[in-house]
N, CA, C and O atoms as a GROMACS GRO file, in nm:
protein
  532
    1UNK      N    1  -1.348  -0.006   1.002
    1UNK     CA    2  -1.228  -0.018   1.083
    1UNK      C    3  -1.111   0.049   1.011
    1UNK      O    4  -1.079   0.042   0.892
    2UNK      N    5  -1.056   0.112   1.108
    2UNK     CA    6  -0.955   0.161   1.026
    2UNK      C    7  -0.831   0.099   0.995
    2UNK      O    8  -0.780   0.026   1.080
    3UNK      N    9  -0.760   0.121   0.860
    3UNK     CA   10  -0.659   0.072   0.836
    3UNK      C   11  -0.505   0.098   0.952
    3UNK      O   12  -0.511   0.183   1.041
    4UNK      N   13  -0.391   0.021   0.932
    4UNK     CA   14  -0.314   0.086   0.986
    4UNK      C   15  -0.216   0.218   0.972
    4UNK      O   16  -0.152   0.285   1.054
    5UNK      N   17  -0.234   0.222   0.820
    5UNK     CA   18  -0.182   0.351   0.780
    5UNK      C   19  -0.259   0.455   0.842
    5UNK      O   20  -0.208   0.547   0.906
    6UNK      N   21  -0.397   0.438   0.822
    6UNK     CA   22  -0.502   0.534   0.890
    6UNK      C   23  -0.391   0.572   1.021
    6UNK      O   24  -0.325   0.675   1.032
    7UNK      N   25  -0.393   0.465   1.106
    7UNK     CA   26  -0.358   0.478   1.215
    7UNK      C   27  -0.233   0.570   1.254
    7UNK      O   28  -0.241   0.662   1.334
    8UNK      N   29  -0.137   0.540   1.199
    8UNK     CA   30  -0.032   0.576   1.151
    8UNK      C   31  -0.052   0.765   1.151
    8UNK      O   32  -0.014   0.852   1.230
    9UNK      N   33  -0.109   0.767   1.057
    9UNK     CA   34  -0.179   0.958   1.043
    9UNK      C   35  -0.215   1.003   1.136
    9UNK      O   36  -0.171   1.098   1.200
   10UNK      N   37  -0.318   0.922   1.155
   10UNK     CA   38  -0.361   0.989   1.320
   10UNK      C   39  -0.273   0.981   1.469
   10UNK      O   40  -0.302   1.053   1.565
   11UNK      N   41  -0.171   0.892   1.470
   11UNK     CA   42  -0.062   0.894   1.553
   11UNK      C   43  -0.117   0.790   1.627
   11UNK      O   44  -0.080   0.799   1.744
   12UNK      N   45  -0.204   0.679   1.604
   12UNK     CA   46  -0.203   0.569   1.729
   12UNK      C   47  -0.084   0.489   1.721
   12UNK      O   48  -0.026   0.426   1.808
   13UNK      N   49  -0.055   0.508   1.572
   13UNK     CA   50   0.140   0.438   1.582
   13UNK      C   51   0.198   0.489   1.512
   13UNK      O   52   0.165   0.543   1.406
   14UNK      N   53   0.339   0.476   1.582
   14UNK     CA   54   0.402   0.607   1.550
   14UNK      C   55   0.475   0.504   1.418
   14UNK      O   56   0.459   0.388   1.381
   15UNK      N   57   0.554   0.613   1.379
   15UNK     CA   58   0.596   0.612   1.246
   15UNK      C   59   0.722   0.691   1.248
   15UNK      O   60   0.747   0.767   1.342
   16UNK      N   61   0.822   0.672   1.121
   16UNK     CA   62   0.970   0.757   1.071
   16UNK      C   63   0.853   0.795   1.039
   16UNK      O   64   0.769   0.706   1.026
   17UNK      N   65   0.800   0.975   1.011
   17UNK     CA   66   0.738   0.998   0.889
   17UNK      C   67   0.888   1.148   0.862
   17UNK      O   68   0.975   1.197   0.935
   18UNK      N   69   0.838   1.168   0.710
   18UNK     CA   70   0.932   1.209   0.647
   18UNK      C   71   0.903   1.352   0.582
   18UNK      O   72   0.978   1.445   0.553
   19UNK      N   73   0.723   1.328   0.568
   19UNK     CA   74   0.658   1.424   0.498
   19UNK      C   75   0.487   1.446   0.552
   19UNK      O   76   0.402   1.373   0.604
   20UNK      N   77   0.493   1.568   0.513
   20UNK     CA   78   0.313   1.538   0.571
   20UNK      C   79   0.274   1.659   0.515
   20UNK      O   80   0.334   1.764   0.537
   21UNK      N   81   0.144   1.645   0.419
   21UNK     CA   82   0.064   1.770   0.398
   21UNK      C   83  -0.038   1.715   0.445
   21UNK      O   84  -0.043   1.603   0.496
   22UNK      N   85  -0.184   1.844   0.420
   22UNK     CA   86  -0.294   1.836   0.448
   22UNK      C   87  -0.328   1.709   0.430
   22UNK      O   88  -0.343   1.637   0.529
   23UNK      N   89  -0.354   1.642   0.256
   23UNK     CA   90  -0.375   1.521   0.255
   23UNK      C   91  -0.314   1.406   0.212
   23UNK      O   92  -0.363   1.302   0.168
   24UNK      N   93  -0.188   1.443   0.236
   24UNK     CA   94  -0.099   1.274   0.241
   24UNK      C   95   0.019   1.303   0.333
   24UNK      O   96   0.054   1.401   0.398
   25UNK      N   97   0.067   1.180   0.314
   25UNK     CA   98   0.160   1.140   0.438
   25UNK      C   99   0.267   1.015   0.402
   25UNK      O  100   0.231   0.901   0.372
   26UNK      N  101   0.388   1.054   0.410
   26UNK     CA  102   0.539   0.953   0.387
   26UNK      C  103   0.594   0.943   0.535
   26UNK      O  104   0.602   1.019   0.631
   27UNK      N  105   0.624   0.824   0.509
   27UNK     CA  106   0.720   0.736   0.624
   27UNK      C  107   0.793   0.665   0.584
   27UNK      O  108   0.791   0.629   0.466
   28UNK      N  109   0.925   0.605   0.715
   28UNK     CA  110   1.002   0.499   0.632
   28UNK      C  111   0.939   0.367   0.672
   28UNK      O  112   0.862   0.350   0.767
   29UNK      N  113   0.993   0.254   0.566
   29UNK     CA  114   0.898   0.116   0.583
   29UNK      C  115   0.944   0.066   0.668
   29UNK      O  116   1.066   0.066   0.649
   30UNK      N  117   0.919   0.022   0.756
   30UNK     CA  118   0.988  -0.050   0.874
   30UNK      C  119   1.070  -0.148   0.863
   30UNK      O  120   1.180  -0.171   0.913
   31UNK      N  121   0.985  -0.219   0.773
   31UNK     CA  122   1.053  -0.371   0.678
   31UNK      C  123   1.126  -0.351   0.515
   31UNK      O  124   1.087  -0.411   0.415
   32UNK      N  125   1.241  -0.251   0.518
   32UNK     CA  126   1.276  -0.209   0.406
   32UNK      C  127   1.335  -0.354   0.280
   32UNK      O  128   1.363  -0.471   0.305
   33UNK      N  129   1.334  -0.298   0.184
   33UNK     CA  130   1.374  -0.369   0.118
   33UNK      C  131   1.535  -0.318   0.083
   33UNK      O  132   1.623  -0.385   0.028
   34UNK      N  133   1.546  -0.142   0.145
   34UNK     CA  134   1.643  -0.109   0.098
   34UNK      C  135   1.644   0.045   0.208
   34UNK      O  136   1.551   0.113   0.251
   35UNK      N  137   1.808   0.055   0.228
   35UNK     CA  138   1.780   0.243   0.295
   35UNK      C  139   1.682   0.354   0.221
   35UNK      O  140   1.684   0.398   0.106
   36UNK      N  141   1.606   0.379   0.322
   36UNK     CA  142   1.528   0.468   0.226
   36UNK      C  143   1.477   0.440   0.237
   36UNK      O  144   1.410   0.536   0.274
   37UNK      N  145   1.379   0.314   0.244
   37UNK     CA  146   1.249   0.292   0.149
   37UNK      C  147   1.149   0.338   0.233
   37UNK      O  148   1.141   0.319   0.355
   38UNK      N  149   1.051   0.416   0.138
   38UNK     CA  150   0.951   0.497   0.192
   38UNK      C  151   0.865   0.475   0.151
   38UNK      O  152   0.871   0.403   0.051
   39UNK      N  153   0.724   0.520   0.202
   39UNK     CA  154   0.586   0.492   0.165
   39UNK      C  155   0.547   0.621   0.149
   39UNK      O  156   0.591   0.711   0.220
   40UNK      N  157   0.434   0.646   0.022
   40UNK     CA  158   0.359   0.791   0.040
   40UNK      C  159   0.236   0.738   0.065
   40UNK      O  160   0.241   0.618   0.093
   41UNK      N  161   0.131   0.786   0.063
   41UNK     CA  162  -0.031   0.768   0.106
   41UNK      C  163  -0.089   0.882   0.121
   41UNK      O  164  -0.053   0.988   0.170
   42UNK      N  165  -0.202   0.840   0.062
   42UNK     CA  166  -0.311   0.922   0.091
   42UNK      C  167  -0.385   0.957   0.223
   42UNK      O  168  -0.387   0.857   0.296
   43UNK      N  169  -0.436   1.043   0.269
   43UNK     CA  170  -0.468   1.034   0.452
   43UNK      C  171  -0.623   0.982   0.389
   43UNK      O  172  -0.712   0.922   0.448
   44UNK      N  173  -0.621   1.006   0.322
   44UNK     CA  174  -0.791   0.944   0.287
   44UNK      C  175  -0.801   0.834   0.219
   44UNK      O  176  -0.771   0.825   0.100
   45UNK      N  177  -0.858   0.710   0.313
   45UNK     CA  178  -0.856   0.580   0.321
   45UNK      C  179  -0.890   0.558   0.174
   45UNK      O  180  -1.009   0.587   0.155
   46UNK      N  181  -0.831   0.518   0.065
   46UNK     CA  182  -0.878   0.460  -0.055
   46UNK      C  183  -0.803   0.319  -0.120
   46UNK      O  184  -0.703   0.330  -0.190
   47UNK      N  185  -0.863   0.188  -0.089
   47UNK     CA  186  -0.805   0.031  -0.070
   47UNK      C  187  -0.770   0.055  -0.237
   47UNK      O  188  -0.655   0.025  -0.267
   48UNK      N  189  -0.826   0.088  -0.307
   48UNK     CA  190  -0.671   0.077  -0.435
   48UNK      C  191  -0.715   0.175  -0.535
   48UNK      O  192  -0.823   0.223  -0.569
   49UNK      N  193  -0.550   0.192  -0.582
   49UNK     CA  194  -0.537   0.282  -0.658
   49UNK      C  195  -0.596   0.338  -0.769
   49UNK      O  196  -0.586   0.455  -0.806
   50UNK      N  197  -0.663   0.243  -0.824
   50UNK     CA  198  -0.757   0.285  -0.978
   50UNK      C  199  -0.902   0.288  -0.904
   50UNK      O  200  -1.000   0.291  -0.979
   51UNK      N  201  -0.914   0.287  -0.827
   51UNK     CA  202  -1.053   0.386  -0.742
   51UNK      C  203  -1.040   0.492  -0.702
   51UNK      O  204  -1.144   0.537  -0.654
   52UNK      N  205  -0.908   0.594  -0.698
   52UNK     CA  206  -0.905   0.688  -0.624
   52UNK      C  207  -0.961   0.819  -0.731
   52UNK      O  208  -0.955   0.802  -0.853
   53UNK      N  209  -1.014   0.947  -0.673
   53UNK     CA  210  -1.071   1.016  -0.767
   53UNK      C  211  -0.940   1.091  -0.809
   53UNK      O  212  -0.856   1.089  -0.720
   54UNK      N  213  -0.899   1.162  -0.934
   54UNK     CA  214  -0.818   1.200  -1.010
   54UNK      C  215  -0.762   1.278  -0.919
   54UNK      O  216  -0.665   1.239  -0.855
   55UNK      N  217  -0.814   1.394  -0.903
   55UNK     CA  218  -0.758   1.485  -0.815
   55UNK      C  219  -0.662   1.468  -0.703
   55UNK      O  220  -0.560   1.530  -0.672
   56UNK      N  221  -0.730   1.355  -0.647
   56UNK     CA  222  -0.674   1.283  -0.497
   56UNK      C  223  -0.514   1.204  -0.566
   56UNK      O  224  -0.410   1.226  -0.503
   57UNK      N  225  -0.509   1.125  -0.681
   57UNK     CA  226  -0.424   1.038  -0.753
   57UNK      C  227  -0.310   1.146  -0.842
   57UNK      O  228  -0.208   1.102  -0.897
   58UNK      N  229  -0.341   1.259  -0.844
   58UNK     CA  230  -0.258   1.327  -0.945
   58UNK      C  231  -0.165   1.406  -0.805
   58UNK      O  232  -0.048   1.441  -0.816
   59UNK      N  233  -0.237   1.421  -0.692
   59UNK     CA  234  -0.161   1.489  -0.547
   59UNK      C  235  -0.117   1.390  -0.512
   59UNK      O  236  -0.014   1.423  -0.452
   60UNK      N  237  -0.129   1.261  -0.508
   60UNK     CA  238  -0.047   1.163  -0.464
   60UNK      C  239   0.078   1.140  -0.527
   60UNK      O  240   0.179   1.114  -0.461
   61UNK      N  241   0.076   1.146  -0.626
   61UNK     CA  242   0.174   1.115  -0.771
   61UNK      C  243   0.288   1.226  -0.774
   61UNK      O  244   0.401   1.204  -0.818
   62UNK      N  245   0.227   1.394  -0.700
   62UNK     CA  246   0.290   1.487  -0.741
   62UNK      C  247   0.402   1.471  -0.629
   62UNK      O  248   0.523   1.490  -0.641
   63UNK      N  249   0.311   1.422  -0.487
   63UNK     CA  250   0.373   1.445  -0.349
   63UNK      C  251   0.487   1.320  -0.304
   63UNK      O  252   0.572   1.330  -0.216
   64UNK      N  253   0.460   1.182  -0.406
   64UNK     CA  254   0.509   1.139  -0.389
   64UNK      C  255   0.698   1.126  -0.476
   64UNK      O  256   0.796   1.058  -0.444
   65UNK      N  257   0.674   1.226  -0.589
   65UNK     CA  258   0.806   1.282  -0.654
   65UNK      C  259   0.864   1.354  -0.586
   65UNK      O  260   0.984   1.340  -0.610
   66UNK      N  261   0.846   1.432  -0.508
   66UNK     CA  262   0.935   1.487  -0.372
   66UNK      C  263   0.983   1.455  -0.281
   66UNK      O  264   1.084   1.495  -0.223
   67UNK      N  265   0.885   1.349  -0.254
   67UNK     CA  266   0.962   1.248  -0.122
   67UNK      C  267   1.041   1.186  -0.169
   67UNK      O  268   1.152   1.179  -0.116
   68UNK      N  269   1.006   1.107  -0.299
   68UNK     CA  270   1.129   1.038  -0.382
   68UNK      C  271   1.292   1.156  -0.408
   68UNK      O  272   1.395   1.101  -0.369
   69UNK      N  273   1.302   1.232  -0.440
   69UNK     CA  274   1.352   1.361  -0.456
   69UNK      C  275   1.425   1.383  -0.308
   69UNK      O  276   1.546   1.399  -0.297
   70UNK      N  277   1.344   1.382  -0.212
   70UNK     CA  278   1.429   1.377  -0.098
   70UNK      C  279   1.512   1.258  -0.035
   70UNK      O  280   1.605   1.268   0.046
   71UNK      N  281   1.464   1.153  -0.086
   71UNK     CA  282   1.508   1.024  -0.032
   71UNK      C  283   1.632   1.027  -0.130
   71UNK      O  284   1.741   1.030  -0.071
   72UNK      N  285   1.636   1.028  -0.256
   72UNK     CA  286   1.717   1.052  -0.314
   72UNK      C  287   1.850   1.131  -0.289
   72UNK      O  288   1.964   1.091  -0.309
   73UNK      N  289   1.805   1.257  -0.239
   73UNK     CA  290   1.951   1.357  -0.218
   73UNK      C  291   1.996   1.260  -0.100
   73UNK      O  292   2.111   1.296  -0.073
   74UNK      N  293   1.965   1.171  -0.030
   74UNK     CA  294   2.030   1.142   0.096
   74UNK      C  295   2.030   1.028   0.084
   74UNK      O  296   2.076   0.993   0.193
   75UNK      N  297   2.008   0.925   0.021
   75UNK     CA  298   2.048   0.757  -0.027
   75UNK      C  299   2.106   0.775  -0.111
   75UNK      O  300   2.065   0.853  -0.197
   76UNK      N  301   2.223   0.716  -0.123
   76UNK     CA  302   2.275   0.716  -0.255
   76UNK      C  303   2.239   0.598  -0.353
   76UNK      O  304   2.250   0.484  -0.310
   77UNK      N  305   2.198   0.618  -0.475
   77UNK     CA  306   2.134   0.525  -0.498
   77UNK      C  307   2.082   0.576  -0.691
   77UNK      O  308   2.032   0.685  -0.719
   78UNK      N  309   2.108   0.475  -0.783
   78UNK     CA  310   2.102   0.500  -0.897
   78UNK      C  311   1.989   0.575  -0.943
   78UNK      O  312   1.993   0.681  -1.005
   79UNK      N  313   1.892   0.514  -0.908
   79UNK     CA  314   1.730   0.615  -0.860
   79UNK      C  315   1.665   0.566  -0.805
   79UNK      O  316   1.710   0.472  -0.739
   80UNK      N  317   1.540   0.592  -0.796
   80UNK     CA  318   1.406   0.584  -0.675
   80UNK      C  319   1.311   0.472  -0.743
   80UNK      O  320   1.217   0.515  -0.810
   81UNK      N  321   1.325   0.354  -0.733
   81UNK     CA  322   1.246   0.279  -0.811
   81UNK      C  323   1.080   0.266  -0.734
   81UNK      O  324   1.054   0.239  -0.617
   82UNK      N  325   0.994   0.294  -0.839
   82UNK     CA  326   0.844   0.351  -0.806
   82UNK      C  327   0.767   0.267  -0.821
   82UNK      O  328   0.747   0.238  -0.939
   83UNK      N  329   0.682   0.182  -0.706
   83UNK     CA  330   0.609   0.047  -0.712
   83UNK      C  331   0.503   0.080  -0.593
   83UNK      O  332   0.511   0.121  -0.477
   84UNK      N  333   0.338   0.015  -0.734
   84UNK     CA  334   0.246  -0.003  -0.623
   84UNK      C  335   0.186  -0.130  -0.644
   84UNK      O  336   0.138  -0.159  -0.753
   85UNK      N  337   0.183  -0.213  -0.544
   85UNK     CA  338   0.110  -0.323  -0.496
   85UNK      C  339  -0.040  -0.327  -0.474
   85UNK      O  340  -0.135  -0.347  -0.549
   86UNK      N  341  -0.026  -0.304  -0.356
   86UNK     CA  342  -0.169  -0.289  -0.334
   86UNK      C  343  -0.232  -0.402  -0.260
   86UNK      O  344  -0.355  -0.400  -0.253
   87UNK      N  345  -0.165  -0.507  -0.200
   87UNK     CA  346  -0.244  -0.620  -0.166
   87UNK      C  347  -0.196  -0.603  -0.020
   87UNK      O  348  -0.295  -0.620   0.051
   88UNK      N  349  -0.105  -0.580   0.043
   88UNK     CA  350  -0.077  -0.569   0.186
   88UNK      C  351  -0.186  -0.533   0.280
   88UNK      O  352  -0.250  -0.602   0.359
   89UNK      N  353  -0.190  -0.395   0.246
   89UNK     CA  354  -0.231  -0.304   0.330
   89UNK      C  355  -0.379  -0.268   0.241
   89UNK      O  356  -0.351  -0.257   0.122
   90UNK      N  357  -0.507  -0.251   0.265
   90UNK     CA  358  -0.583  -0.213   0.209
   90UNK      C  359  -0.631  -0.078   0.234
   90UNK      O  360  -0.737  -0.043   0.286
   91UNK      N  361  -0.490   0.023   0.168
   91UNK     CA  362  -0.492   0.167   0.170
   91UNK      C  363  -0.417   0.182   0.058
   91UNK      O  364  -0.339   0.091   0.029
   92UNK      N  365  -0.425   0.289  -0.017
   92UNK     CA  366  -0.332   0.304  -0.132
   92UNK      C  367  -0.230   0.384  -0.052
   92UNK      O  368  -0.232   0.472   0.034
   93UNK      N  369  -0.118   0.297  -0.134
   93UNK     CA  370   0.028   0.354  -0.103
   93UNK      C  371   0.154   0.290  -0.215
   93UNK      O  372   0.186   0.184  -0.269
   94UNK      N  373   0.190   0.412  -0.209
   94UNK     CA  374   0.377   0.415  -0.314
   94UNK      C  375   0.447   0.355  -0.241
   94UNK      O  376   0.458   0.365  -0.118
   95UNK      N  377   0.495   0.294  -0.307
   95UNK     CA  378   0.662   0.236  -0.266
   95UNK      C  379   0.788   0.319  -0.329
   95UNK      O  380   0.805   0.321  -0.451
   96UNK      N  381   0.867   0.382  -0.248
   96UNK     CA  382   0.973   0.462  -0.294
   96UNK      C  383   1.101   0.405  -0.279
   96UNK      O  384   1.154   0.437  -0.173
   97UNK      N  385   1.157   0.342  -0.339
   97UNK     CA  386   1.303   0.231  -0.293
   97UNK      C  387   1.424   0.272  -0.381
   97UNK      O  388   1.433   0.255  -0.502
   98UNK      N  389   1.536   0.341  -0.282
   98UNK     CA  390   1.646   0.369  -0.362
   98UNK      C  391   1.736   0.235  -0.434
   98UNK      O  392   1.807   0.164  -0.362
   99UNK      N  393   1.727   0.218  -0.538
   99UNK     CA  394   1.803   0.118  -0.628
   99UNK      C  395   1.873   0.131  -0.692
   99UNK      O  396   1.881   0.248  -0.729
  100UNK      N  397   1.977   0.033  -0.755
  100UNK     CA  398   2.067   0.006  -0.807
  100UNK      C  399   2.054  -0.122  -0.938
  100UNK      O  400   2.158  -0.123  -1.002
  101UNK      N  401   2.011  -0.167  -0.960
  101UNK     CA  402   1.965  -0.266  -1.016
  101UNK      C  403   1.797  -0.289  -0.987
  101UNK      O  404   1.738  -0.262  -0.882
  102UNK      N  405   1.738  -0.346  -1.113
  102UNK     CA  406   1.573  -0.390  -1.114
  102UNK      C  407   1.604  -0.495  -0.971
  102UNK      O  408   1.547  -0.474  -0.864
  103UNK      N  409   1.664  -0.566  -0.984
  103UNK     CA  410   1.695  -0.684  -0.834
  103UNK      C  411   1.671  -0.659  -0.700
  103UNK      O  412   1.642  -0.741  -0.613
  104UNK      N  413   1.686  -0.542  -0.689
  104UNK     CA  414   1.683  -0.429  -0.558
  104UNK      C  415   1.508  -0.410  -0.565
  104UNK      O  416   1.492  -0.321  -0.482
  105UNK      N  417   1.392  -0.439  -0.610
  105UNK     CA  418   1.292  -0.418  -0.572
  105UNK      C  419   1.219  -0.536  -0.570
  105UNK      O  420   1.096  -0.535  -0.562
  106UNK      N  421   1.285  -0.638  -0.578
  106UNK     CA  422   1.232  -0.822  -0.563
  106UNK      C  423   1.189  -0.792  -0.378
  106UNK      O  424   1.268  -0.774  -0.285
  107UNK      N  425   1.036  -0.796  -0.375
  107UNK     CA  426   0.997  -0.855  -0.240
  107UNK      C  427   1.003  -0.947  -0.203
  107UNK      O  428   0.913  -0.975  -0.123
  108UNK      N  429   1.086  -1.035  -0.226
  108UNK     CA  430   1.103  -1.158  -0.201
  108UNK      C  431   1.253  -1.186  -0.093
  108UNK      O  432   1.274  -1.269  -0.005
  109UNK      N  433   1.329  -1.090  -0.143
  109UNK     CA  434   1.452  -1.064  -0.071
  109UNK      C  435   1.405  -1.031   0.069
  109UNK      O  436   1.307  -0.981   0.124
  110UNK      N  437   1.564  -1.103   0.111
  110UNK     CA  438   1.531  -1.066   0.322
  110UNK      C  439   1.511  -0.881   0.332
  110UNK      O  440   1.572  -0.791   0.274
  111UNK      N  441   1.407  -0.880   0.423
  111UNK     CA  442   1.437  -0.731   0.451
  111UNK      C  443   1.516  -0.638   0.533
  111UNK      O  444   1.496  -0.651   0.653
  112UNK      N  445   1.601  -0.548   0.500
  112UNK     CA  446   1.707  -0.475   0.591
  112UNK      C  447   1.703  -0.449   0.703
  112UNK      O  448   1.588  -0.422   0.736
  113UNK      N  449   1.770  -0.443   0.780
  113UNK     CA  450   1.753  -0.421   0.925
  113UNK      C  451   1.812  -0.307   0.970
  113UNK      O  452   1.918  -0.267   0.920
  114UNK      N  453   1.737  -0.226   1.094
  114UNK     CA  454   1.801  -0.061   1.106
  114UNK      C  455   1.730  -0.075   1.272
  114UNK      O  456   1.620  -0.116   1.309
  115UNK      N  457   1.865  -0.013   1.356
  115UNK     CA  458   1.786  -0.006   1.491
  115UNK      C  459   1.686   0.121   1.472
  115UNK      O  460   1.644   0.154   1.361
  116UNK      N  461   1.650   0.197   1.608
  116UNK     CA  462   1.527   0.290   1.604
  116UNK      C  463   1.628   0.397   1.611
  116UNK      O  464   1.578   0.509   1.609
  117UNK      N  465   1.732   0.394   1.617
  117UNK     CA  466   1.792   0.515   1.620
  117UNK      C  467   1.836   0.586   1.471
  117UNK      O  468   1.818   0.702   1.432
  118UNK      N  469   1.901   0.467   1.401
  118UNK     CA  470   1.905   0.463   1.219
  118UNK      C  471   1.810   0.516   1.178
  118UNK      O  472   1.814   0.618   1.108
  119UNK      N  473   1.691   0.452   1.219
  119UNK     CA  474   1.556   0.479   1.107
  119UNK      C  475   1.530   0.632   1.151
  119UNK      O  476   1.488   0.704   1.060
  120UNK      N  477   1.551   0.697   1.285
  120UNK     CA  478   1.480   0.855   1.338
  120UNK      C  479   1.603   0.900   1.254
  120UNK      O  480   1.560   0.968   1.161
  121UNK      N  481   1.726   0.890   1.248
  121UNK     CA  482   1.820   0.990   1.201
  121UNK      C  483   1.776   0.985   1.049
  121UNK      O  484   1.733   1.087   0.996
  122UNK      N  485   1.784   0.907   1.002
  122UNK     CA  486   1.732   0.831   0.796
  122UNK      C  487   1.648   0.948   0.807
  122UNK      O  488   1.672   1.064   0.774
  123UNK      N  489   1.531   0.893   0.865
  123UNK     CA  490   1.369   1.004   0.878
  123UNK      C  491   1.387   1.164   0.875
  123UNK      O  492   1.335   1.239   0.792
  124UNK      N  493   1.480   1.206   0.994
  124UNK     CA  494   1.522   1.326   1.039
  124UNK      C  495   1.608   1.397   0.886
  124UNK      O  496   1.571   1.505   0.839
  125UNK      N  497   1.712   1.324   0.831
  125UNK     CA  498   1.774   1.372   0.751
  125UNK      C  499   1.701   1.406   0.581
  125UNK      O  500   1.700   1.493   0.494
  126UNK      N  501   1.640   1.253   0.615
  126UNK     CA  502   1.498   1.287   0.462
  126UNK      C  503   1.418   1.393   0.497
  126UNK      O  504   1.374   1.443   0.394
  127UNK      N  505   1.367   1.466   0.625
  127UNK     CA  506   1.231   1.525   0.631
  127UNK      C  507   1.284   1.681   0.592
  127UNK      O  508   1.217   1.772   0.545
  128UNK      N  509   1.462   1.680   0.637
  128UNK     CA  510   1.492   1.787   0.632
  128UNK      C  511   1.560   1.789   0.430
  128UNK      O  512   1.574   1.901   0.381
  129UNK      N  513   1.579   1.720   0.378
  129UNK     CA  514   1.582   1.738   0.258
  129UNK      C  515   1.452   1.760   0.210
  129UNK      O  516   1.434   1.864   0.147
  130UNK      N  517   1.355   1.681   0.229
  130UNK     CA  518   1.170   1.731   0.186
  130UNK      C  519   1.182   1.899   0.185
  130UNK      O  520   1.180   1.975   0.088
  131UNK      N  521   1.198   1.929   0.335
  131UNK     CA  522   1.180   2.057   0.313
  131UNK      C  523   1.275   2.179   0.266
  131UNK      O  524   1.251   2.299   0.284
  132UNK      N  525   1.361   2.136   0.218
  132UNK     CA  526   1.403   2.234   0.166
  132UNK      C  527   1.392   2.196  -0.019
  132UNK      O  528   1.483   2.234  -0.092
  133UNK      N  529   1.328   2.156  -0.049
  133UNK     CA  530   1.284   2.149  -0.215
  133UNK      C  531   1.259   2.193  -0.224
  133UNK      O  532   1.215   2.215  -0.337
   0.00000   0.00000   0.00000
């Protein structure tokens, strides 16, 4: 069965996405912890990270410093604090969260709220910083 990120890639739900190559894919989190906060992933289903084969983990790592990089030029924000979990969703995925303090990446905090119009413009303005790196 497929995951929902799966899903997500393949477009059965839609998504902010921000970035997309051949094999990965950034969006914004729906349930942010913070403006910005983005997810990278792999399009190829792998439930956690120290299983993924090198190759696949070193393109994730590379693709996901750009999206960070783009989220960056357009959040303002001390830097891109870089967190993987792994228990949510059983797909590997980055957490990209513009911060200001270590405090700013406590999942425990309420999560931000953005109508659908915020999150397409956020999306729109990150996808167009992505591409021009």
């Amino acid at each position: 069965m497929a995951t929902i990120f799966t899903k997500i890639v393949n477009g059965e739900i839609p998504s902010y996405k921000i970035a997309e190559t051949e094999d990965y894919y950034a969006f914004l989190d729906i349930n942010p912890l913070a403006k910005g906060h983005a997810l990278a992933i792999p399009k190829k289903e792998v439930n956690y990270i120290l299983d993924m084969e090198d190759e696949l983990l070193k393109g994730l790592m590379v693709f996901a410093k750009k999206v960070g990089k783009a989220v960056e030029s357009v959040v303002e924000c001390k830097r891109i604090g870089i967190t993987v979990i792994g228990l949510e969703v059983p797909h590997t995925h980055i957490h990209l969260i513009p911060i200001n303090s270590i405090y700013d990446m406590d999942f425990k905090q309420p999560k931000k709220k953005f109508s659908p119009e915020e999150f397409s413009q956020l999306a729109d303005q990150i996808k167009t910083a992505y591409d021009n790196l």
